[in-house]
C-alpha positions as CSV (number, residue, x, y, z in Angstrom):
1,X,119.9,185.9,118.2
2,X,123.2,188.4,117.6
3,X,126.2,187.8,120.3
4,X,125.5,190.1,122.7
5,X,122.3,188.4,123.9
6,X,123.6,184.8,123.2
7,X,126.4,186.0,125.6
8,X,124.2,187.4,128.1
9,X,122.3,183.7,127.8
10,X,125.2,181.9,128.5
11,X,126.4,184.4,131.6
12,X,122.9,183.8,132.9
13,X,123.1,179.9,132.4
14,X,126.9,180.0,133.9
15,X,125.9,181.5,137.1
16,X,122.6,179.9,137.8
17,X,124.8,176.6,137.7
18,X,127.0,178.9,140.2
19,X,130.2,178.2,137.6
20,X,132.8,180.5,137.6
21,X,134.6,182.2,134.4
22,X,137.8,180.2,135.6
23,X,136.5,176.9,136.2
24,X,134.3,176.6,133.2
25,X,137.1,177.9,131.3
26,X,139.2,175.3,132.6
27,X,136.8,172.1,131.6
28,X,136.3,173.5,127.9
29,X,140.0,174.2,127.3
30,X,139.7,177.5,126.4
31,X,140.9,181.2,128.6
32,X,139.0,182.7,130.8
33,X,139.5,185.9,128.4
34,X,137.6,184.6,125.6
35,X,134.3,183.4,128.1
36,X,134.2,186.8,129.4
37,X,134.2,188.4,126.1
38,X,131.5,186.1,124.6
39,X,129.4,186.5,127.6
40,X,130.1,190.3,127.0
41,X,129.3,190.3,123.4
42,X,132.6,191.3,122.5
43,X,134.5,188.0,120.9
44,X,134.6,188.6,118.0
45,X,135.4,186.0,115.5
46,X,135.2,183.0,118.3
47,X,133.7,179.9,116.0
48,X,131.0,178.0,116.0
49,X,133.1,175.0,117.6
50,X,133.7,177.1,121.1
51,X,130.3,178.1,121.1
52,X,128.7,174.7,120.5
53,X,131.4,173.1,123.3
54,X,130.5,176.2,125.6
55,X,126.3,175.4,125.2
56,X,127.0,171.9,125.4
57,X,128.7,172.0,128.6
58,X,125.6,174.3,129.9
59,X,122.9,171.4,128.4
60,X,122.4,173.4,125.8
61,X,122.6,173.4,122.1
62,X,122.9,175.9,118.9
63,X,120.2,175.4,116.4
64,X,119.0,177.5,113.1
């Protein structure tokens, strides 16, 4: 899976749950900025960490 469709994953996931950008953003410690890129496909070099904290707060989780 490449980042533009684990992005579009978690945007799908995010809004299902009906979270926004802000609030999510918020709980995980990180900006807003960054989860709109990711869910974009346009972060970048955003480490594994974020994206395993961002899955987990979904129910979610990064495997191989």
């Amino acid at each position: 899976m490449d980042f533009q469709t684990l992005g579009q994953e978690i945007r799908h996931l995010r809004r299902q749950r009906r979270i926004s950008q802000q609030l999510m953003a918020e709980h995980l410690a990180i900006s807003r900025t960054t989860l709109n890129a990711l869910e974009l496909g346009k972060a970048g070099d955003i480490g594994v960490k974020k994206i395993i904290k961002i899955l987990d707060y979904l129910g979610m989780e990064l495997s191989v």
